[in-house]
C-alpha positions as CSV (number, residue, x, y, z in Angstrom):
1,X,-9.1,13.7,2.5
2,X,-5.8,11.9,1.2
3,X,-2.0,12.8,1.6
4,X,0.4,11.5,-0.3
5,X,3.8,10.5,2.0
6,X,5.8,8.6,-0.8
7,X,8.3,11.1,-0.1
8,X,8.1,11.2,3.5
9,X,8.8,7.6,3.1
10,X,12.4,8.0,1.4
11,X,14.0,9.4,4.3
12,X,13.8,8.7,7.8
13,X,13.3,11.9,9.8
14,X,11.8,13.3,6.8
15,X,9.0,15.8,7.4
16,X,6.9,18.3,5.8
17,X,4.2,20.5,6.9
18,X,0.3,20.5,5.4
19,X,-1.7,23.5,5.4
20,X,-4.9,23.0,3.5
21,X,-8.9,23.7,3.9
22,X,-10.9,21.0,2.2
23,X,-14.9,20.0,2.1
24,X,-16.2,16.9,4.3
25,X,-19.3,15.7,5.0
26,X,-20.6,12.9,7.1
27,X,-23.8,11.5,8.1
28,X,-25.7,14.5,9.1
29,X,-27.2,12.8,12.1
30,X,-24.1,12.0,13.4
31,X,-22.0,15.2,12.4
32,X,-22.9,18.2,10.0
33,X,-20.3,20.0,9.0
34,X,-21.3,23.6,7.8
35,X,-17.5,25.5,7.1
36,X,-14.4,23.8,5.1
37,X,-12.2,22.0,7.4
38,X,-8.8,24.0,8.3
39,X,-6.0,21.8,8.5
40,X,-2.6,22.6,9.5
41,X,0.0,19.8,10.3
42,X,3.5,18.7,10.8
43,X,4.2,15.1,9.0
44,X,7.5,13.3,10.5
45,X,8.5,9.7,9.2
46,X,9.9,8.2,12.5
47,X,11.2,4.7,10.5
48,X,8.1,2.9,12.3
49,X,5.6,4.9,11.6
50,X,4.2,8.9,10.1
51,X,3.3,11.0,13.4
52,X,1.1,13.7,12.0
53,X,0.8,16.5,15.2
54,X,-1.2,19.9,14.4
55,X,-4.5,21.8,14.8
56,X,-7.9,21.0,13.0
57,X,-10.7,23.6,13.0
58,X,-14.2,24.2,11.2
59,X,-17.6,25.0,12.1
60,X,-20.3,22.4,12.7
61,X,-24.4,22.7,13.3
62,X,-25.2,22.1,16.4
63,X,-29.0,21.9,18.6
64,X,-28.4,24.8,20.9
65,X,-28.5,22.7,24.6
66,X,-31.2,25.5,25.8
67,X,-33.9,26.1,23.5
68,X,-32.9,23.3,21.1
69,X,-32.7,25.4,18.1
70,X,-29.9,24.8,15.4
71,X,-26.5,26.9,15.9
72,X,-23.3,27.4,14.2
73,X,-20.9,26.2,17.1
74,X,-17.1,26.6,15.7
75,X,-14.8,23.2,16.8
76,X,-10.9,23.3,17.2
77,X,-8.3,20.2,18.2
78,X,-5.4,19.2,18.5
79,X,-4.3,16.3,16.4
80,X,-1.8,14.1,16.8
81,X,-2.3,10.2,14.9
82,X,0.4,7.5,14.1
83,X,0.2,6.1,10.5
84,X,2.0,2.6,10.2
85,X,4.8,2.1,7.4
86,X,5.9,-1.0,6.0
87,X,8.9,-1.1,8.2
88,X,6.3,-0.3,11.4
89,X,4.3,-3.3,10.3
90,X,7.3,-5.9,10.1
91,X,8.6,-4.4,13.5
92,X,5.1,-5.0,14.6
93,X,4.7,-8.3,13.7
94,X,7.9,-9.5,15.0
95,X,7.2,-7.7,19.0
96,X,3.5,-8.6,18.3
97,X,1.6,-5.7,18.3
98,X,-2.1,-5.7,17.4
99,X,-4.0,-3.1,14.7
100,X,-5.2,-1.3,18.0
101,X,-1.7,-0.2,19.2
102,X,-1.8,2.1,15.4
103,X,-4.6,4.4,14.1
104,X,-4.2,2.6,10.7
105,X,-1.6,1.5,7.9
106,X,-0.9,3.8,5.1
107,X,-3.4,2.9,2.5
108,X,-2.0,1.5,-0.6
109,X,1.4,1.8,1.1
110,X,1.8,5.3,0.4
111,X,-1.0,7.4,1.4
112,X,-2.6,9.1,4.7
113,X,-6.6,8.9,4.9
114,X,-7.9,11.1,7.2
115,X,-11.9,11.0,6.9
116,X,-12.4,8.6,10.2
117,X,-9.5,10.2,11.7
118,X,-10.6,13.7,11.6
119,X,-14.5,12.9,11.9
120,X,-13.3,11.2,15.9
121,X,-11.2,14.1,16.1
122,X,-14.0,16.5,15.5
123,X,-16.8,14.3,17.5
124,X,-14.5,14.3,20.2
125,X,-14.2,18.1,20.4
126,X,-17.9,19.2,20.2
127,X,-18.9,21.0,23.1
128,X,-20.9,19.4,26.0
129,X,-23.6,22.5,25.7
130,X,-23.1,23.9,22.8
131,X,-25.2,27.4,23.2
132,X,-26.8,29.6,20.4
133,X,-25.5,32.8,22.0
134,X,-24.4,33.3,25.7
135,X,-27.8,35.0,26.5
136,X,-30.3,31.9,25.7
137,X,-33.1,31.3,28.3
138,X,-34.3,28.3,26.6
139,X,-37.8,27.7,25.0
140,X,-39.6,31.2,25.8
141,X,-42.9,29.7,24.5
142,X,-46.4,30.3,26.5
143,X,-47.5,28.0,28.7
């Protein structure tokens, strides 16, 4: 997923909000992604950088943590990530800050790529246990 901030970048204290549902997939291993991904965000050029704050849901399949079957588990977080602008890298350079202290620099100077951000966000969210249905007793299998 891409935004396009060249006009965020005109103005400082620009903003604009994004409100969009849009297909991802990862490695399936790692994160499978069954629903479109709801995004809904606020964009704000600060002069240094693009704060992006706002709310990401979707559904993902899960292994149920009881009887290990595959479940639907819905996943919503909060987002809030700092994009780097030109002027953020100069100022950067000259107090010395590293990559580290910023998620990333706009790609191509002008442009927001939110695939890594929003597949940490979402890894970060999953649930501990995630359950087929409250009433699971596990593997009912005979022993």
């Amino acid at each position: 997923m891409r935004i396009d901030v060249a006009e965020l970048l005109k103005r400082i204290g620009a903003d604009a909000k994004v409100e969009t549902e849009f297909k991802l997939s990862f490695d399936k291993d790692e994160l499978e992604i069954t629903k479109p991904i709801s995004l809904k965000a606020k964009l704000v050029n600060t002069g240094e950088e693009i704060l992006m704050t706002g709310k990401v849901k979707t559904t993902v399949k899960l292994p149920c943590c009881r009887c290990l079957k595959p479940c639907e588990v819905k996943v919503e977080s909060e987002l809030e990530e700092r994009f780097k602008t030109e002027a953020g890298e100069r100022i950067a350079e000259k107090l010395e800050l590293e990559d580290r202290d910023f998620v990333s620099a706009l790609s191509k100077g002008r442009y927001i790529e939110l695939d890594e951000v929003l597949r940490q966000v979402l890894l970060t969210a999953l649930p501990t246990k995630p359950l087929c249905n409250e009433n699971c007793k596990g593997d009912e299998t005979e022993s």
